[in-house]
Legacy VTK file of the C-alpha trace (Angstrom):
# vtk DataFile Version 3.0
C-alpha trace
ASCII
DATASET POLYDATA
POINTS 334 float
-5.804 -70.359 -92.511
-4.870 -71.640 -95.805
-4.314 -75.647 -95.129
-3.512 -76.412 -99.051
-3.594 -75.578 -102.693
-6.182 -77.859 -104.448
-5.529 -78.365 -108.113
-8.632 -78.676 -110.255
-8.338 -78.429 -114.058
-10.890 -76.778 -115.751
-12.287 -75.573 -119.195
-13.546 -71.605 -119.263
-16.630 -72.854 -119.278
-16.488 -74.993 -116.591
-14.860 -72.351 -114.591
-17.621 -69.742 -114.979
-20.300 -72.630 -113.774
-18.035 -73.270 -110.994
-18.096 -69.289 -110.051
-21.873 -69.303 -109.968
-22.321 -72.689 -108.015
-20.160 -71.359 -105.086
-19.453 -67.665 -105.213
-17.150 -67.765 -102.004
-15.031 -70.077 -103.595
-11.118 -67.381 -104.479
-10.252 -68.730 -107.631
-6.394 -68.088 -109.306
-6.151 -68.255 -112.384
-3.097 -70.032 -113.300
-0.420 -70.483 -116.989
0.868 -73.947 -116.404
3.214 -75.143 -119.761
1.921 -78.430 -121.332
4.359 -80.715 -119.894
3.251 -83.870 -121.818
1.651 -83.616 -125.163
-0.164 -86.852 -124.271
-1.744 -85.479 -120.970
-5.384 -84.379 -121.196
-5.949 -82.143 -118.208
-2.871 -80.006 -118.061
-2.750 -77.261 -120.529
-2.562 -73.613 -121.104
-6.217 -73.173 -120.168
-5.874 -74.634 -116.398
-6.952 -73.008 -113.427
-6.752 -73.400 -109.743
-8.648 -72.388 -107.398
-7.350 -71.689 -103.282
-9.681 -72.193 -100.239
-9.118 -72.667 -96.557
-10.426 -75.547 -95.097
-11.202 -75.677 -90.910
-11.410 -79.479 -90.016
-11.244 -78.995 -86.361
-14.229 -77.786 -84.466
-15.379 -77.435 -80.792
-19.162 -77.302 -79.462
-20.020 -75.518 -76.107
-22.872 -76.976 -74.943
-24.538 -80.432 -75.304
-28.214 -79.017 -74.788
-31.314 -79.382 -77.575
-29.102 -77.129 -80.078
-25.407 -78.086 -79.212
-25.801 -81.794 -80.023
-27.341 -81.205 -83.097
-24.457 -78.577 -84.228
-22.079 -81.200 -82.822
-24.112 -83.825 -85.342
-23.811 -81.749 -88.414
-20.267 -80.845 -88.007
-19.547 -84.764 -87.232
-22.145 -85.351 -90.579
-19.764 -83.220 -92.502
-16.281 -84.763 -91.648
-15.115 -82.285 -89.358
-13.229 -83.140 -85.925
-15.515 -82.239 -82.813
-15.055 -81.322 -79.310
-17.899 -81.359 -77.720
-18.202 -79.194 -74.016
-20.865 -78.997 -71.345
-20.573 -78.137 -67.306
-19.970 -81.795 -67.131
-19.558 -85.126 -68.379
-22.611 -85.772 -67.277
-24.347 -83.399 -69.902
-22.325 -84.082 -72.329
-22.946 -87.771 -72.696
-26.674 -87.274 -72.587
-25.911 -84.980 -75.687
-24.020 -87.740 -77.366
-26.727 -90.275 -76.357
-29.111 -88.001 -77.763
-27.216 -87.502 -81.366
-27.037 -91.380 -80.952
-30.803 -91.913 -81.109
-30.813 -89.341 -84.266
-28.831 -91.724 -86.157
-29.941 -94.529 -84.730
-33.377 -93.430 -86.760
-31.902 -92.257 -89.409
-30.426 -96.133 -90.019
-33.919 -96.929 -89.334
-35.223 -95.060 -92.092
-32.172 -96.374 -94.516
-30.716 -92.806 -94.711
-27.779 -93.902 -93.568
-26.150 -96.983 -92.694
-24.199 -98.691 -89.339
-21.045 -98.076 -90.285
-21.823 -94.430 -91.307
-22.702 -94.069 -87.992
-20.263 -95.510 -86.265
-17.991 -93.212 -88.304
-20.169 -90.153 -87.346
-20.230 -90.596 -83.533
-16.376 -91.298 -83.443
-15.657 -88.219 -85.219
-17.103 -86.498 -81.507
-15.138 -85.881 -78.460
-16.623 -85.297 -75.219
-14.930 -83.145 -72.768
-15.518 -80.946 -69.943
-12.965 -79.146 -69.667
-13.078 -75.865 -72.008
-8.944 -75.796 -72.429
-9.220 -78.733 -74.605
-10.328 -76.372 -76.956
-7.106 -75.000 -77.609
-5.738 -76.543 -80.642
-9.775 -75.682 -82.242
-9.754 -73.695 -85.286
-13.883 -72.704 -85.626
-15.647 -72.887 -82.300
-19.894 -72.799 -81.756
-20.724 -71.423 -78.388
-24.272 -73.025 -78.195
-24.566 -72.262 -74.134
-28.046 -70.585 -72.228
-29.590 -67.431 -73.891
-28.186 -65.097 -71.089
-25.319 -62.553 -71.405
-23.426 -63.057 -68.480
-22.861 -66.502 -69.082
-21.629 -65.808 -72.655
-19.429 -63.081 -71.877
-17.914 -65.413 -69.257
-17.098 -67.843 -71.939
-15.900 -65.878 -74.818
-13.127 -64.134 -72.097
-11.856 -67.618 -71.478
-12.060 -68.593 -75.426
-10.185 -65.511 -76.033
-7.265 -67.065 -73.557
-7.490 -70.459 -74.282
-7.805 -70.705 -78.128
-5.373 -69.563 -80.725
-5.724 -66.019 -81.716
-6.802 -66.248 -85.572
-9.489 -69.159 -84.549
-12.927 -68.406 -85.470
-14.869 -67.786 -82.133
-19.063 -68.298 -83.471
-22.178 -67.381 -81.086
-25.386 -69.725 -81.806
-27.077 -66.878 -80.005
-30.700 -65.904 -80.961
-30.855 -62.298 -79.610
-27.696 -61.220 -77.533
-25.562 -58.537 -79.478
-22.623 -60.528 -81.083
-20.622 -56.735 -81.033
-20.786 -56.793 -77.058
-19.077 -60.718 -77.171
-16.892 -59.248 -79.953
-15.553 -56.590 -77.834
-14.814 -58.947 -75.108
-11.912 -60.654 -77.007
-8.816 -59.921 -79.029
-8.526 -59.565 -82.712
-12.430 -59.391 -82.312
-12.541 -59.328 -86.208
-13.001 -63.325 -85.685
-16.064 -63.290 -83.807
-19.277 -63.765 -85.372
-22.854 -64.676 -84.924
-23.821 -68.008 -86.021
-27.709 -68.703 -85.642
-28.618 -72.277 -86.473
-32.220 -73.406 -85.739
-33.792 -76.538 -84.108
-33.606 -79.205 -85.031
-30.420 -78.657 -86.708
-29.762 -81.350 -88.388
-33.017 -80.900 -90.243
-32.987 -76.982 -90.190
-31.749 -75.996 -93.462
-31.136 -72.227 -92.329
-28.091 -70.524 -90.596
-28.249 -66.634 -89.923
-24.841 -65.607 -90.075
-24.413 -62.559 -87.799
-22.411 -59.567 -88.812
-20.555 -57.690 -85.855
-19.610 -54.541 -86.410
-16.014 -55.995 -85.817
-16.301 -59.518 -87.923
-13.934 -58.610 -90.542
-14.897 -59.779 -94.152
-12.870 -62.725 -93.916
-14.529 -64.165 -91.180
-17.657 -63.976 -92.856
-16.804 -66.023 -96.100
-15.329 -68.429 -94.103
-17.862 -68.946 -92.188
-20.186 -68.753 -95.458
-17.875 -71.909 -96.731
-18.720 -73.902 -93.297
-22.110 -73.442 -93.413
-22.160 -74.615 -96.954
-20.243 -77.620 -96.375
-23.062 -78.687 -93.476
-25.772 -78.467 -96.754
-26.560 -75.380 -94.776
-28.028 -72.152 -96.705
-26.546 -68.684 -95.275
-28.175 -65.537 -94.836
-25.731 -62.787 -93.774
-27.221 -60.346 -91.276
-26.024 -57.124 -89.246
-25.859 -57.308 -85.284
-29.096 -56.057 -85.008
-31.735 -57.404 -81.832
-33.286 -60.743 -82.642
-31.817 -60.653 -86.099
-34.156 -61.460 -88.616
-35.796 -64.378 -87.720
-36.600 -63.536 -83.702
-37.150 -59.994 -84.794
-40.248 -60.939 -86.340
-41.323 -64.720 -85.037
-41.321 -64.033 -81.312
-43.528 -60.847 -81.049
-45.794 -63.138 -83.533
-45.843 -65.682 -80.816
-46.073 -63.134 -77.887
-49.592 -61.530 -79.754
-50.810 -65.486 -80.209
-50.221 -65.558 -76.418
-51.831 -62.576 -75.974
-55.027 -63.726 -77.928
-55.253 -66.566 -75.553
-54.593 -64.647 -72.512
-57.831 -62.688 -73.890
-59.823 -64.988 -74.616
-60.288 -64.343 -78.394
-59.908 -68.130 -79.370
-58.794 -71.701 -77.812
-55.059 -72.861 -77.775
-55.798 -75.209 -80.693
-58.374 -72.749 -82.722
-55.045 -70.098 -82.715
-52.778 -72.842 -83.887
-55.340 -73.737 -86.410
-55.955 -70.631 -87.803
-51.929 -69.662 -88.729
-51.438 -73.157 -90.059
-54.632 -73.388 -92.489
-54.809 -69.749 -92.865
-51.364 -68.935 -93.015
-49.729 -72.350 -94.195
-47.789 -72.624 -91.086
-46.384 -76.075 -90.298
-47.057 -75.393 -86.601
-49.116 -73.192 -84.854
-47.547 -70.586 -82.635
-48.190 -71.444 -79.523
-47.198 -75.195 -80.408
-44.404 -73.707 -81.636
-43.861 -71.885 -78.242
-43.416 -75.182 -76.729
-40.802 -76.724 -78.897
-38.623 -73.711 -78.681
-39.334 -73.274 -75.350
-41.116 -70.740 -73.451
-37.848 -69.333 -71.196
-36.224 -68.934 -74.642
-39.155 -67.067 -76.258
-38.956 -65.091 -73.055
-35.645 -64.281 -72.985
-35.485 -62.946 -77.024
-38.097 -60.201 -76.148
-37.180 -59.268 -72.912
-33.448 -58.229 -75.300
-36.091 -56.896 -78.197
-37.889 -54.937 -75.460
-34.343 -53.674 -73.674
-32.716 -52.929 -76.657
-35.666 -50.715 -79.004
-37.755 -49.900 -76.183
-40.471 -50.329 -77.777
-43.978 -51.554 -75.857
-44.316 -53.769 -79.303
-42.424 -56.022 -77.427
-43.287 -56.156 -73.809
-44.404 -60.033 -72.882
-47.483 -61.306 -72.245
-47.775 -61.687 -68.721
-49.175 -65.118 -69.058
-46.170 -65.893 -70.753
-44.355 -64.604 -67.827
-46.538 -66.929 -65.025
-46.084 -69.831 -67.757
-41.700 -69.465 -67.416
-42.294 -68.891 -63.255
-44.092 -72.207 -63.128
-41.902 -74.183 -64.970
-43.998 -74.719 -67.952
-41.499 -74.481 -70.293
-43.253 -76.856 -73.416
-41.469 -80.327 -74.362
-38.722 -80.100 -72.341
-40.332 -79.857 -68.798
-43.414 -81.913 -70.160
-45.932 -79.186 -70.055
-46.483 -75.754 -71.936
-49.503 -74.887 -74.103
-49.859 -78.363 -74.137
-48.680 -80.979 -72.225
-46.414 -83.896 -73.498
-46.237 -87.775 -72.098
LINES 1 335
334 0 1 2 3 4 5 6 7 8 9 10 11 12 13 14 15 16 17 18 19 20 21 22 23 24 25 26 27 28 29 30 31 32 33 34 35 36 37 38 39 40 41 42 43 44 45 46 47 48 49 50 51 52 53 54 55 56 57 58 59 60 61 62 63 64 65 66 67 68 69 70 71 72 73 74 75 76 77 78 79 80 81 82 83 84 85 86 87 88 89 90 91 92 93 94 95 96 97 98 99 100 101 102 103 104 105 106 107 108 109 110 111 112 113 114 115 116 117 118 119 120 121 122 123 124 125 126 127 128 129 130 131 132 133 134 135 136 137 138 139 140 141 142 143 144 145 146 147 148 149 150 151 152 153 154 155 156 157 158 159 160 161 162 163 164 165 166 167 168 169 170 171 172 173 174 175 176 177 178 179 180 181 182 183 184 185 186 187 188 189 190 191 192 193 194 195 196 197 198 199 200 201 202 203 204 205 206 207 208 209 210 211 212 213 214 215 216 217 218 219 220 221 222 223 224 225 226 227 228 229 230 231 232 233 234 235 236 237 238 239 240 241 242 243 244 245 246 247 248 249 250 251 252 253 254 255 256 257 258 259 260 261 262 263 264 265 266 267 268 269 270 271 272 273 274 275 276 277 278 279 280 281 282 283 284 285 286 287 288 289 290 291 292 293 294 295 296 297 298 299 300 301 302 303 304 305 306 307 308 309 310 311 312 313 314 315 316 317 318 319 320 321 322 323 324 325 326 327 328 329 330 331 332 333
């Protein structure tokens, strides 16, 4: 949806630095007579350049990866929506992006006012047919497939049929959402990573539906969050999941086996391996249900024993040691 024309005046030069800074931008080139001998910026060498611009944006889910898409969006100037089961969840997702800013103040990265502006920039709602008048919305909800598929046939009725309808999933096949909706050329994968607003990365997810279109816009978005995009096919786990979970199901392993301690694994992949965190600390911040659910789809979908979960990472989910957010994992947390 083009919202406006934007009128920039440019030298050749400036143009062709323009191209390379943002190669998604469609510039015109356009002959515009010199209407004023005295004016300095129109002229025979002007150009224009055309660009859609989505301002309105909803959120599904207010858990440890929906606020912080919610936060980014709000960061960036866009209008947000932001949905969970209930009010209840939602407010402790705004409460949540209100202690991120609250430290960011702290720190003098941003100031009061700034995020005042932020927080009233997001709406809280429960009820998913506010989402109507949405032009780009994240589905952010639990890693399972039944309760996506559930929610993309309801987007597809509610929302407008050329809005952009994005899955934060981090292993379900965007093609199966896609072919749950009309005009499923809008539907696309969008993979940001915790915590978000720090995260610099978003895999963008290529359905064998998302049309071209959908793509570069969503390329544009993810820009205008200071986001860098890597376009990927629909392919199980992606990139990233593809190859960091079975690493963290072996480290599991190795402790399962004896082979080393919890901290001399950790130790070994950040010294030896310049790893921020170790895996299995790792394991806990993601959370252990989620690590379990990506390879139980990397182990449905290739087959391949590769894959198969440790079974201690099985007892671990069964128990309820989760990591940080049930207080106990690999390690335990106060």
């Amino acid at each position: 949806m083009v919202i406006g024309i934007h009128l920039i005046y440019l030298d050749q030069v400036e143009i062709e630095l323009l191209r390379k800074c943002q190669p998604n931008l469609r510039l015109k080139a356009v002959f515009l007579p010199i209407q004023n001998q005295k004016s300095k910026i129109v002229s025979q060498n002007s150009f224009s350049f055309e660009m859609s611009r989505i301002a309105n944006v909803g959120v599904i889910g207010a858990g440890a990866m929906g606020h912080g898409i919610a936060q980014v969006f709000a960061q960036a100037g866009y209008d947000v929506k932001l949905n969970d089961v209930s009010l209840e969840f939602v407010d402790k997702g705004i409460t949540r992006i209100d202690g991120n800013l609250a430290r960011s103040v702290a720190k003098g990265r941003m100031t009061d006012i700034q995020k005042k502006q932020v927080l009233s920039k997001i709406s809280p709602t429960p009820d998913l047919s506010e989402f109507r008048d949405r032009e780009l919305v994240v589905e952010a909800a639990l890693e399972k497939i039944e309760v996506k598929s559930e929610l993309f046939r309801k987007l597809d009725k509610i929302c407008q049929k050329d809005s952009l309808l994005a899955s934060n999933t981090s292993s379900i096949p965007v093609t199966q959402l896609a072919g749950l909706v009309s005009n499923s050329s809008r539907v696309v994968g969008m993979h940001f990573f915790n915590p978000v607003p720090v995260m610099k990365l978003v895999e963008i997810v290529r359905a064998i539906q998302t049309s071209e279109d959908t793509v570069m816009k969503i390329q544009e978005v993810s820009s205008s969050l200071d986001k860098t995009a890597v376009v990927v096919k629909d392919s199980p786990g992606f990139v990233s999941n593809r190859i960091l979970c079975p690493m963290i199901n072996e480290a599991i392993f190795a402790l399962e086996e004896g082979v080393a301690k919890r901290e001399d694994i950790d130790t070994v992949m950040k010294l030896g391996m310049s790893h921020p965190m170790g895996p299995l600390e790792l394991a806990d911040f993601v959370g252990l249900d989620v690590v379990l659910d990506v390879l139980e789809v990397l182990y449905g979908e290739f087959q391949d024993p590769k894959y198969r979960a440790s079974p201690l990472l099985r007892q671990m989910v069964r128990a309820g040691y989760l990591g940080r957010k049930s207080g106990k994992g690999f390690y335990e947390y106060s």
